[in-house]
C-alpha distance (Angstrom), angle and dihedral (degrees) to the residues before:
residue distance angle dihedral
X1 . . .
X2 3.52 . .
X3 3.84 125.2 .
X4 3.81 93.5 -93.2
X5 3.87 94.9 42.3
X6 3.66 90.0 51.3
X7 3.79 97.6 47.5
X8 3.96 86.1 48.4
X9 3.52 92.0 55.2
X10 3.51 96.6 60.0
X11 3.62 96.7 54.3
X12 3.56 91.4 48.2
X13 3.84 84.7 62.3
X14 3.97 89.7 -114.1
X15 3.77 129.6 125.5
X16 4.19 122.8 -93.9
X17 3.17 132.7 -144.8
X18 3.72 88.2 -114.0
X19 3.62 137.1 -9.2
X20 3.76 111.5 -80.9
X21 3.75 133.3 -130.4
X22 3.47 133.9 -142.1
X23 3.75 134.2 -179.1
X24 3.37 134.0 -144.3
X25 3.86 93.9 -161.7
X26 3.65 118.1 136.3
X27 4.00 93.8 125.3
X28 3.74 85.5 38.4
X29 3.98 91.9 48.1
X30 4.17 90.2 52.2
X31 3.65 92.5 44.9
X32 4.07 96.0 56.6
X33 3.70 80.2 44.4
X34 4.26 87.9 59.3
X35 4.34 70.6 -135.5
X36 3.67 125.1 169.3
X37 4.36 103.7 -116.9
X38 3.98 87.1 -156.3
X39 3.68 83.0 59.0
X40 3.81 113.4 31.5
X41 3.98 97.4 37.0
X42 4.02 80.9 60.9
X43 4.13 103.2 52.3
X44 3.40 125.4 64.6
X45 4.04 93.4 -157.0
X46 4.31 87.1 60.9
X47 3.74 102.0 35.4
X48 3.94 86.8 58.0
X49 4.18 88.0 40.5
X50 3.53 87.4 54.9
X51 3.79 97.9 36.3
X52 3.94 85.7 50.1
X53 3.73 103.3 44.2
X54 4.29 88.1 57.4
X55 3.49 91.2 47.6
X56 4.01 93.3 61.5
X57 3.35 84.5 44.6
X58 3.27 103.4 62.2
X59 4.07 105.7 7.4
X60 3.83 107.0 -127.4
X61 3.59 124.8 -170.4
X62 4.22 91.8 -142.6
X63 3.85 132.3 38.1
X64 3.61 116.3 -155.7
X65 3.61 104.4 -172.8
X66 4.10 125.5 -178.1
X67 3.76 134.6 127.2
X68 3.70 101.2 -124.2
X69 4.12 134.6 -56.5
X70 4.01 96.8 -67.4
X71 3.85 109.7 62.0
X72 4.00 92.6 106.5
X73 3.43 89.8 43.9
X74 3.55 100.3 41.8
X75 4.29 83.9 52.7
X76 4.20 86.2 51.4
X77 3.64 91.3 55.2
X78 3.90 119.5 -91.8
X79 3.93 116.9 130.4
X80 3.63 112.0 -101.8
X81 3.83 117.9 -146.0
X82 4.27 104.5 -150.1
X83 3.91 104.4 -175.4
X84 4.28 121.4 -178.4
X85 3.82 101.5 -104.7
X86 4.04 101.6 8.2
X87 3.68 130.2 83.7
X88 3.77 122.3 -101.4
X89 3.89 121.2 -91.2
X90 3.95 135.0 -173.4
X91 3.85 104.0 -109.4
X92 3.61 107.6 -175.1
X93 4.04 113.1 12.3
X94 3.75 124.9 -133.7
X95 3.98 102.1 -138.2
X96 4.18 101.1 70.2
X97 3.51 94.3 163.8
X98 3.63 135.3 -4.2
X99 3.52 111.7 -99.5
X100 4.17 75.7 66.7
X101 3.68 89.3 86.0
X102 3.36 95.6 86.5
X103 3.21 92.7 62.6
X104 3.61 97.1 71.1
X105 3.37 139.9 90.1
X106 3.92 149.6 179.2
X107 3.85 102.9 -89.1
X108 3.97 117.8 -144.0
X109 3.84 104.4 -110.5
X110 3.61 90.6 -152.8
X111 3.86 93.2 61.2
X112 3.85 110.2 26.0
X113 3.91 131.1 80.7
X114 2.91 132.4 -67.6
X115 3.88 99.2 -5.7
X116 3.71 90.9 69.2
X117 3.66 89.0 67.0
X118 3.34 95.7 50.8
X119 3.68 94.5 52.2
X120 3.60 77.7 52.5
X121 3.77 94.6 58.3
X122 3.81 92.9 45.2
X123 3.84 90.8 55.9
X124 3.76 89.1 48.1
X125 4.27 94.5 47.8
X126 3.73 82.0 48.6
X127 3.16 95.3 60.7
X128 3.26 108.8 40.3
X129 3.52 101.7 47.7
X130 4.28 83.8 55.8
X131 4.08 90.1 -128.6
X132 3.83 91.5 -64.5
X133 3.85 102.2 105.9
X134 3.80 120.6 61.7
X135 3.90 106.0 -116.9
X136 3.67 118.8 -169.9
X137 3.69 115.8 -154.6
X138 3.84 100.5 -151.8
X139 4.13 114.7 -132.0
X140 4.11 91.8 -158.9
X141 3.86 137.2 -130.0
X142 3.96 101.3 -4.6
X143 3.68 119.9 -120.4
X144 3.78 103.9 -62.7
X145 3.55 93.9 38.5
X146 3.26 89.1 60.9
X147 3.76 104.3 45.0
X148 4.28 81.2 51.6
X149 3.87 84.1 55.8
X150 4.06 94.7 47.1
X151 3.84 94.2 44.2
X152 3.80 107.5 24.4
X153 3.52 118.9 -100.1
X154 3.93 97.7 -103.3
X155 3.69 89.8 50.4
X156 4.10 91.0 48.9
X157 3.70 100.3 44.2
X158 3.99 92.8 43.7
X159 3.80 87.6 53.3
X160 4.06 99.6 50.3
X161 3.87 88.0 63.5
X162 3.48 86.8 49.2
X163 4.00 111.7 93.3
X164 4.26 87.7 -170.7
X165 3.98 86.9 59.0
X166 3.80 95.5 42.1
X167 3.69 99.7 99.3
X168 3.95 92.8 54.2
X169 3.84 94.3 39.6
X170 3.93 81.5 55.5
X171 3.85 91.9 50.6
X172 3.73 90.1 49.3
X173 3.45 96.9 45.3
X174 3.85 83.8 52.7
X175 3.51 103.3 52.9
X176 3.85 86.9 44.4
X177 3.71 88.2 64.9
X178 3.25 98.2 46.2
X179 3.71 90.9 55.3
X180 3.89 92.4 54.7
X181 3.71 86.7 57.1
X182 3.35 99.7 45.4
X183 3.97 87.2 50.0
X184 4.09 94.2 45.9
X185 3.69 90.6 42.3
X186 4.10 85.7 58.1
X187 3.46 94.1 50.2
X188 3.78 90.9 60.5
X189 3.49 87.0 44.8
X190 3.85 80.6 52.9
X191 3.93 94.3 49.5
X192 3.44 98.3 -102.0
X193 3.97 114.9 150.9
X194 3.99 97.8 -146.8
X195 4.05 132.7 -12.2
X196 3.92 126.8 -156.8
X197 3.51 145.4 -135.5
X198 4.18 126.5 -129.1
X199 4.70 91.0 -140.3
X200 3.50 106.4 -159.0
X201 3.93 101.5 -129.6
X202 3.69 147.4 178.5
X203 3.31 91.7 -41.5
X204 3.78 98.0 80.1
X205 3.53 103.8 -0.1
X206 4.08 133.8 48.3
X207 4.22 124.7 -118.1
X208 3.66 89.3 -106.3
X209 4.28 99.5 50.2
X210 3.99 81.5 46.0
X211 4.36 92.0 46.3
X212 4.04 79.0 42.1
X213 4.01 103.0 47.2
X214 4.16 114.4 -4.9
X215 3.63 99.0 38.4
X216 3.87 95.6 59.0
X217 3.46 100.7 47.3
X218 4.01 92.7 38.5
X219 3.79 80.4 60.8
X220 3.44 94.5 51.7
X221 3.85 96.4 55.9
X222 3.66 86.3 48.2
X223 3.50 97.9 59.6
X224 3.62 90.8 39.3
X225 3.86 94.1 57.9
X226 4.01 87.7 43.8
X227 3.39 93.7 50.1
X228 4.16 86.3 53.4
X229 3.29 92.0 51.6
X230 4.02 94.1 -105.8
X231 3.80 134.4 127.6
X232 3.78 122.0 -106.8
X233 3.40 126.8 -145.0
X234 3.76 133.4 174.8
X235 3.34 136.8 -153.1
X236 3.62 138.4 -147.3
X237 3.69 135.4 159.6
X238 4.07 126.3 -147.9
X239 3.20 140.9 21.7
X240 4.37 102.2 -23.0
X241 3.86 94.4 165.3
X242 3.98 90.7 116.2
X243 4.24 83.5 43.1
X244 3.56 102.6 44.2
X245 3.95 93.1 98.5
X246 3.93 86.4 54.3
X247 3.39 96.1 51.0
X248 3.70 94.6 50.5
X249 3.84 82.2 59.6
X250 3.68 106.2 63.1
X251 4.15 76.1 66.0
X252 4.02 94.2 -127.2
X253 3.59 108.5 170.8
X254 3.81 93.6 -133.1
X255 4.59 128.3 17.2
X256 4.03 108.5 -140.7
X257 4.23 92.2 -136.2
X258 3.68 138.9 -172.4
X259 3.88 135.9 -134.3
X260 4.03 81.8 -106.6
X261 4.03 94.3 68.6
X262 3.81 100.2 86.9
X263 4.72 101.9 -109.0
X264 3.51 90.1 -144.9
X265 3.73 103.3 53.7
X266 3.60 96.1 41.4
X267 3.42 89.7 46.1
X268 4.13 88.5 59.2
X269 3.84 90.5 43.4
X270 3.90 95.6 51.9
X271 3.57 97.4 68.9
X272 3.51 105.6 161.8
X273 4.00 87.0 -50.7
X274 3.58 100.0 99.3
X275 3.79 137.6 -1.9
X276 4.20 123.6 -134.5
X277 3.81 134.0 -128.7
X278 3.94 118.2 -162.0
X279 3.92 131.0 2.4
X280 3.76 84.1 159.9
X281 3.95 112.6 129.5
X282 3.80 106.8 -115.6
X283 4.08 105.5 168.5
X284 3.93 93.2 50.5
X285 3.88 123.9 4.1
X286 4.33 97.4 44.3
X287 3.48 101.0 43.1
X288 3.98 98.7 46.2
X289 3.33 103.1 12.5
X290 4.17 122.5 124.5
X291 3.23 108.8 -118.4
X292 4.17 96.9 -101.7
X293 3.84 88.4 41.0
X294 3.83 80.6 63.9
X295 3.88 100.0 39.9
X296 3.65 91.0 45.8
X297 4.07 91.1 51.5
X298 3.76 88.2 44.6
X299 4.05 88.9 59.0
X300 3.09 93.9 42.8
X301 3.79 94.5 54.4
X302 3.52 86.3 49.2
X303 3.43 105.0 49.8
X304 4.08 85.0 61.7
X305 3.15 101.3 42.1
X306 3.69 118.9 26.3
X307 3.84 99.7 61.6
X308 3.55 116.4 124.5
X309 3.68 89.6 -2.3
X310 3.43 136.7 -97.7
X311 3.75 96.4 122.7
X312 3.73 135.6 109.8
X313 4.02 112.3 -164.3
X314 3.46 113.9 -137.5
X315 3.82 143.4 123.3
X316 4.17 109.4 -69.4
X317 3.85 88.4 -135.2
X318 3.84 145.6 26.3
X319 4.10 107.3 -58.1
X320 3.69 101.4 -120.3
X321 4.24 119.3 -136.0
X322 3.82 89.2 -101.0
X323 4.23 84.6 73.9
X324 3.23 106.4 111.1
X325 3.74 122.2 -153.3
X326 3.30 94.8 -120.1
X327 3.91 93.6 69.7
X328 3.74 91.3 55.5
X329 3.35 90.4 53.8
X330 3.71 100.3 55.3
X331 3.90 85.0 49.9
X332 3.86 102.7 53.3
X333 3.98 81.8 46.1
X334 3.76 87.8 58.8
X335 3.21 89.6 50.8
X336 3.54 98.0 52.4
X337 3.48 101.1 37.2
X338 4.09 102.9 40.4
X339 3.63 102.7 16.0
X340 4.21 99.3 72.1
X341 3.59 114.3 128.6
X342 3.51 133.0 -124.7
X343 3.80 117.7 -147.1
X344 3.76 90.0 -113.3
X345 4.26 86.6 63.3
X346 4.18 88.7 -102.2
X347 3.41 135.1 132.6
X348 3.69 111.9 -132.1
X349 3.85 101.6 174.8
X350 3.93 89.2 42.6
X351 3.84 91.4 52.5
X352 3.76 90.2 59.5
X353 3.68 102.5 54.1
């Protein structure tokens, strides 16, 4: 199988070749590069140089290219703060009071900054990896991660529990979702194979205000990019034990999951429902990990998730700069070396370590 093949086949619920990896590395990518962020996160032509030159380094099945978690709002109108070696942040939001909703509107991806560079970059990755390598064109925050970005996240979260402010948190939350679909719908246009969502989750909100606002409009995206023809993936940081069922029901094709979700009970709930990227420990393990500390958390991952498939290995969240290469390494050769499938979905050379 090639890299694309083998990613496919574990969202279509059947068994790889081999477990697959995927890397959530755009810091990482610009730091190998010694790359300025203000600069790269903002062209199309670098972000897929830099994208590209860590993906012959290390030969992963999946790129997940972005520039950070503000490029849709950033083309809706908030003030973007691009630094040399930090992520992006909004600076000065776009939504000051309510009645600034209806100011809004769905931007065209193709035209507005900074999403038509990274159409740009999809189109290049495509290309250059001649349709063998999985590249995922990522949509951005998901719809109430983006309404916290447009109206500040105190000013958001006071209003939801506000039934006067309903109506215009609904309208918000409705335009947000439109703009993820717009955005994912480019990126097939683009030649992108899936795109993802950033879920807000337990972390700041509660299963019910997700079931009651995220959830929906997750769904819709979901359906949207099925309905293109287009992967969906969805992301969501923390611990999502208590969320996992929700999740499952926006009916993404694959969660993007941390160490902090509990393996064994989202292994139970996945079921043939849903397959999983990441689980790999990206804030303290990767980054300053020895190199068997990180082999030995890599099997480990792998022997709870990556049983009869349905499991992409990767790191749960973005790979900071502090990642060395070295880590990576040790991971695809994990994969290669103790993640080969037999037909039955088991891993012989994993059982015998």
């Amino acid at each position: 199988m090639n890299s694309l093949e083998r990613v496919n086949a574990v969202l279509d619920h059947r068994i790889p070749d081999r477990v697959p990896v995927g890397l959530h590395n755009f810091l990482m990518a610009c730091a190998m590069a010694k790359s300025d962020l203000s600069v790269v996160l903002r062209s199309g032509e670098m972000l897929a140089e830099v994208q590209l030159a860590a993906w012959r380094e290390f030969g992963h099945d999946l790129i997940m290219h972005e520039n950070g978690v503000c490029a849709e709002a950033e083309a809706m109108g908030c003030g973007i703060l691009y630094q040399p070696d930090l992520p992006p942040h909004v600076e000065q939001r776009v939504v000051h009071s309510f009645s600034d909703v209806d100011k809004l509107s769905v931007p065209d991806p193709e035209k507005m900054f900074p999403l038509n560079e990274m159409l740009k970059a999809t189109r290049i990755l495509v290309r250059e990896t001649r349709g063998e390598v999985f590249v995922m064109g990522r949509a951005d925050q998901g719809p109430m991660a983006l309404a916290l970005a447009l109206c500040g996240p105190e000013n958001f979260l006071t209003a939801i529990m506000e039934p006067h402010h309903r109506p215009k948190v609904l309208q918000l939350m409705d335009i947000c979702s439109k703009t993820n679909i717009a955005y994912g719908k480019a990126q097939k246009r683009a030649g992108a194979h899936g795109s993802s969502l950033g879920s807000v989750g337990l972390s700041l909100i509660s299963p019910r205000v997700f079931d009651d606002l995220e959830g929906p409009r997750v769904k819709a995206f979901c359906d949207a990019m099925r309905r293109e023809g287009l992967r969906s993936f969805v992301h969501s940081c923390g611990n999502e034990t208590r969320l996992i069922e929700n999740l499952i029901g926006t009916g993404a094709d694959c969660l993007e999951l941390d160490p902090l979700t509990d393996p064994k009970t989202l292994k139970e709930k996945m079921n043939r429902r849903v397959s999983v990227l990441g689980m790999l420990d990206s804030t303290h393990i990767l980054p300053c990990g020895s190199d068997d500390a990180i082999k030995s958390h890599t099997l480990e991952i792998m022997s709870q998730m990556a049983p009869n498939g349905e499991f992409i290995l990767g790191p749960g969240c973005a790979l900071t700069a502090a990642v060395p290469p070295a880590a990576i390494h040790t991971i695809m050769e994990c994969a290669k070396s103790y993640g080969r499938y037999a037909p039955d979905g088991s891993l012989p050379e994993l059982i015998k370590v």
